[in-house]
N, C-alpha and C positions, 0 to 999 in steps of 0.2 A: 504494500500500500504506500503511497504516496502522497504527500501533501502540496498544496498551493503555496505560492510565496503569500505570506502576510504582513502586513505593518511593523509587527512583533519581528520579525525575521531580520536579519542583515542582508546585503545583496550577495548572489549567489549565482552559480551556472548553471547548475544540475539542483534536481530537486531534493527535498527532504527523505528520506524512508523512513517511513513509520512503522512500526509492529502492527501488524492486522487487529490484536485485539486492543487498540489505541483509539477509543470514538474521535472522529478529527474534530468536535467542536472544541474540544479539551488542548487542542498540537498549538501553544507557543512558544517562540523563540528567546530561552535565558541558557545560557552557560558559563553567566561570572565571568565572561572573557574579554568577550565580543563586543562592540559597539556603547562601551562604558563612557560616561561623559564625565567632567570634573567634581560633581556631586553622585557617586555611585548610590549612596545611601538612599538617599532621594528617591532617587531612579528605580530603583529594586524595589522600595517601598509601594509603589505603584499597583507592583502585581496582585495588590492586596483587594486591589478595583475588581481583580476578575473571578474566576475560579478557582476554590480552595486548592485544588491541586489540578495540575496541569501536566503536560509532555512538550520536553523541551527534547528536539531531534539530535541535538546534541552535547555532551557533554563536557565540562572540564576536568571531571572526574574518570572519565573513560581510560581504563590503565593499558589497554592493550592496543592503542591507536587505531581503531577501526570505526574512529566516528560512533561511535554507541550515544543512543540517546540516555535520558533521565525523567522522569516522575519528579515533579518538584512538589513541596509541600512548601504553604503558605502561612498554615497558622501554627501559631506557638504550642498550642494543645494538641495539635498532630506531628509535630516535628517531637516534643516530648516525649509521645506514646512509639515513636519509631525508634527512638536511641535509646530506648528503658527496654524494647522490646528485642533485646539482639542476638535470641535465636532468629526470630521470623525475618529480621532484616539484620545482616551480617555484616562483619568487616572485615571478614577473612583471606578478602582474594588480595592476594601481596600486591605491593607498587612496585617490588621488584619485578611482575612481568615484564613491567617496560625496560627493562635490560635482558630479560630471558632468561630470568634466575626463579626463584622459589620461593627464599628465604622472608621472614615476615620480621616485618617492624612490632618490634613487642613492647606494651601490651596491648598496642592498638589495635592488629592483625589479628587475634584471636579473640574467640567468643565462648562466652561463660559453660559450663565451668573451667574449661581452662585455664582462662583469663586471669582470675582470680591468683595463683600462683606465681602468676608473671608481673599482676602491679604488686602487690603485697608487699616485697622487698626494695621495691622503688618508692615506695609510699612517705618511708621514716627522710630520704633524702632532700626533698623538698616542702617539709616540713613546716607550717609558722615557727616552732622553736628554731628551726635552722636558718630561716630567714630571719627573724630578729638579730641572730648572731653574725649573718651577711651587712645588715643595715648600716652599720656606720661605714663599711668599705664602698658602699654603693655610694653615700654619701661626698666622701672623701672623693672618687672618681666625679662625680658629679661637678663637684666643685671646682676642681682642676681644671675641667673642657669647657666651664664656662667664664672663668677667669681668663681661659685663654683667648676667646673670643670677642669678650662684654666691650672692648676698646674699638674692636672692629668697625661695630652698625650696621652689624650686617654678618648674613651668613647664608650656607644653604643648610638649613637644620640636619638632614639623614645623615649627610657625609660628618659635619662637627660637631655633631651632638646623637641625634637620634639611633643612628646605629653603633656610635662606640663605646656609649655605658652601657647599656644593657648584651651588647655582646661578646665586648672586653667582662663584664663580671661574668657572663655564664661561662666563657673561657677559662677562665679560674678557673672555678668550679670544677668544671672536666678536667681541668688538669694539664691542658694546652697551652700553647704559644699563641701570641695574638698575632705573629709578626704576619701572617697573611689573609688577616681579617679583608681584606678586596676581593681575594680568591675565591672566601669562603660565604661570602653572601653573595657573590655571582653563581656560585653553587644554588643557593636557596632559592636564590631570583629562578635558575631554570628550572627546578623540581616543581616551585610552586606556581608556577606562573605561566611555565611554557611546556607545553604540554608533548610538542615534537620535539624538545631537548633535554627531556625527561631522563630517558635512560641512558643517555651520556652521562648527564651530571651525575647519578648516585652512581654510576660504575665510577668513578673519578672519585667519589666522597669515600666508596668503599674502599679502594685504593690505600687513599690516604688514611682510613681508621684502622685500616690492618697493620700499618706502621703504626700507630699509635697505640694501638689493643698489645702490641708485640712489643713497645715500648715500657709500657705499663708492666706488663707481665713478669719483663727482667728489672725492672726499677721499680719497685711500687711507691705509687705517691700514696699515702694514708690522709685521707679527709676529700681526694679526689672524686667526681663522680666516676671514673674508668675504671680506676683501681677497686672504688666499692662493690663494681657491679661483675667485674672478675671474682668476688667473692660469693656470688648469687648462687642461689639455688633452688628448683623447680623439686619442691619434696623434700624427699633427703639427698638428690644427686646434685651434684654443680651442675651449671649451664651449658651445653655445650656450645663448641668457637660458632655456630650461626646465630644460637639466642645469645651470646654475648653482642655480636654484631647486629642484631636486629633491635636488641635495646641501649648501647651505644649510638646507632644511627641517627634512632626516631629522639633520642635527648640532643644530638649533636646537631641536626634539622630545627629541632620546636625551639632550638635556643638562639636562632639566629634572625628568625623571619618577623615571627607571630609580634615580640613588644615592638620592634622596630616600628613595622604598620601599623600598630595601636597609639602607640607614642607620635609618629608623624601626624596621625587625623586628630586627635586631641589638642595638640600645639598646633595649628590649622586651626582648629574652632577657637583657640582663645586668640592667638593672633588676629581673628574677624569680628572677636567680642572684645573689647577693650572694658566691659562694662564687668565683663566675667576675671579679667586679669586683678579688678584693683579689688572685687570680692573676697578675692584668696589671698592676698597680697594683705589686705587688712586684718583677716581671718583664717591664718593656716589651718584650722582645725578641720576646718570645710573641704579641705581636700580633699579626703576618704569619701566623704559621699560623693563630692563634681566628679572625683575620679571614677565610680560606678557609675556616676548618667553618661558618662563621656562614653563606658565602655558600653553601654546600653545602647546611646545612640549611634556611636561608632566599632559595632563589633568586623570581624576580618573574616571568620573561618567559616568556610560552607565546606562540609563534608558529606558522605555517600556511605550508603550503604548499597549491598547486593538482598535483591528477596531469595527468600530458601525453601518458600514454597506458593504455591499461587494463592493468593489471598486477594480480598476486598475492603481490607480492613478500613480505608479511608473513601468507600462507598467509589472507589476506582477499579476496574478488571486489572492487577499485576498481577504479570505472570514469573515463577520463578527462574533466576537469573535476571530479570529488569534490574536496572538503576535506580535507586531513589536518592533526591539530594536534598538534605536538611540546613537551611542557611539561616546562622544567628542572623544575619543583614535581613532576613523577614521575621525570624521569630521575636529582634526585639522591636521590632516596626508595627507591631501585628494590635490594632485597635482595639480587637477584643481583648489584648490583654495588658493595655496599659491607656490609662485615660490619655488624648493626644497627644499620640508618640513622637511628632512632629516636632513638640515644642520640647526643646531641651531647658531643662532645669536641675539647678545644679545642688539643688536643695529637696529632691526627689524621695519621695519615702510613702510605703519603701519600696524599695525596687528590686524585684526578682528577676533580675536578666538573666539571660542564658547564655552569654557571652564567651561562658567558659564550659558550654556542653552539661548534657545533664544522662545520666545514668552510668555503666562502668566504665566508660569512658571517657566522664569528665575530666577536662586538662589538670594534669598533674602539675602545671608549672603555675597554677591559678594564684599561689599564697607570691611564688616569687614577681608574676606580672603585677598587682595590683602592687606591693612595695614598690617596685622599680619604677612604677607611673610617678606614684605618690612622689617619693625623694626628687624624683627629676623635676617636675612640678616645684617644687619645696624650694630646691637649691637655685632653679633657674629665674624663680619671681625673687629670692631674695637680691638677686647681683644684675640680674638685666631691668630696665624701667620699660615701660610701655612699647610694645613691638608690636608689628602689624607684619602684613605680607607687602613684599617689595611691588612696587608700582606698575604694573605692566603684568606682574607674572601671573599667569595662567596651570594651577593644576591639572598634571595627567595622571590620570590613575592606573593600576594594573590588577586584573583583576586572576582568577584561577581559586583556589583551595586555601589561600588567603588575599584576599584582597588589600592593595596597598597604595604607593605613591614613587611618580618616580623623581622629585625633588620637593623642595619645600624651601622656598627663596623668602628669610624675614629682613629684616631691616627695623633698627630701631635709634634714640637719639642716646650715643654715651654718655654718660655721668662725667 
């Protein structure tokens, strides 16, 4: 079966292919990719106008490059019931297909009970107690990059600031060298963003973590994430070297991408609100909350699940093997489940966003993201005055498996 071009659609040559059991009133065009304008949030929020769930022909979750479409879900109460739900809907099938390997990112790659086994001892690593003991180093970095900057009047945020505290401290953390922090978020840029350069990049990332994993092994650094997770164990046996690498990976990925695009759209919203800057600037305490509406209204991650068996469960025919894709960017958008999600308030309460996923799979790195906003936030109003975005510049965004920014040009007047 086949679809018509529609409004919803990007231009194209050849037509869509849809699954026979796909009603075509339901076939719109989202893939998180495509045809993304400088307000993504915006944009996506839209589809709130139409059909609680829809078929989009294509996906940016499709791991096996063959154009597979997706089942999107719209509202928060169904995107909920699908990530709680993860026998019927899976996340089993590896993103190593796109290299032509096997091996699975743990513990995102498996489903209960397995699963279970595999966060457990990642659980104590990223911990509030272990973040609080992080805090003052994040600090400390903070303050550094923007002293070095504050004389300038100017910057492009991602490059001197956004992306080097929060991925200089998870580098600690693991246990690595920062010295080719370029290499390694050109890495993140292709896994999460490009979908035909997929399986280069994590053949390259595996590469490089097998020297590391190897390093680790004859030197152990104790307090490392590398070195902890070489002491894992699934039961009573150790891990063996692919689940060492398959949960090595998925830390050494979610530490690179996720705060960076959280942090750039947040510094964006207050650089456009001067009204919000002197809020926090009067009132630190206010941080922790602006910092949740921020993540509410600016979340990143749309992810996928596989169905495992044919179901109706969201009053749609899926059949098993379909795609479904679950995106914080509608579920914290979604009306029914926040009185006008539109209007950001920074004083919001309360606010149950889903920002950071909900069922066994909620983001493990959730205690260290919300710190790392907060302090940057913290350090940056206390040394920079009133900043705005540079005159002319026009945000581009990039969208896939986390949605992001591909600069962030501020200017402000120094002290």
């Amino acid at each position: 079966m086949s679809a018509p071009m529609t409004h919803d659609e990007p231009q194209r040559t050849t037509e869509w292919k849809i699954p026979d059991h796909v009603p075509s009133e339901l076939v719109r065009f989202l893939d998180f990719r495509t045809g993304l304008g400088s307000c993504p949030h915006q944009q996506i929020a839209e589809f709130h106008k139409g059909p609680k769930v829809f078929y989009s022909p294509l996906s940016h979750q499709d791991r096996g490059g063959e154009g597979k479409g997706a089942w999107v879900l719209t509202r928060a109460e169904d995107i909920r019931k699908m990530l709680q739900e993860a026998n019927l809907f899976s996340s089993a099938e590896p993103r190593s297909f796109a290299m032509g390997e096997t091996w699975k990112l743990l513990p995102l790659e498996v489903d209960p009970p397995e699963h279970a086994q595999f966060r457990a001892p990642l659980n104590p690593l990223l911990s509030p107690g272990r973040i609080n003991k992080l805090e003052p180093r994040m600090r400390e970095m903070a303050a550094e990059l923007v002293d070095s900057i504050k004389d300038r009047g100017e910057c492009e945020f991602i490059r001197a600031f956004g992306e080097q505290m929060p991925v200089r401290i998870f580098l600690e953390l693991m246990g690595m060298a920062d010295d080719e922090l370029d290499k390694f978020r050109n890495w993140a840029d292709m896994i999460v963003h490009d979908r035909t350069k997929r399986g280069q990049a994590m053949g390259e990332v595996k590469a490089f973590l097998d020297e590391q994993i190897a390093e680790h092994r004859a030197n152990p650094r104790p307090g490392t994430l590398v070195s902890e997770v070489l002491q894992f164990k699934a039961g009573d046996r150790p891990y063996t070297d692919e689940e060492v690498m398959g949960t090595v990976f998925l830390l050494f990925i979610g530490g690179l991408d996720t705060v960076v695009s959280s942090l750039t759209f947040h510094f964006r919203y207050l650089a456009e609100h001067p009204e919000a800057q002197k809020m926090l600037r009067e009132d630190p305490s206010k941080i922790p909350d602006a910092v949740e509406e921020l993540f509410r209204a600016f979340p990143v991650v749309t992810t996928g699940r596989i169905v495992s068996e044919d179901t109706d469960m969201f009053g749609v025919p899926m059949k098993k093997g379909d795609m479904v894709a679950g995106s914080t960017l509608l579920s914290t958008s979604d009306p029914e489940e926040f009185e006008n999600p539109e209007i950001i308030d920074l004083e919001r309460s309360p606010n149950r966003h889903n920002a950071f996923s909900f069922g066994p799979h909620r983001c493990l790195g959730s205690h260290l993201a919300r710190r790392e906003i907060q302090v940057a936030i913290d350090e940056w109003l206390k040394r920079i005055p009133e900043f705005s975005l540079k005159p002319g510049f026009e945000p581009v965004t990039l969208g896939g498996g986390v949605m992001g920014m591909k600069e962030l040009q501020l200017v402000w007047e120094p002290k």
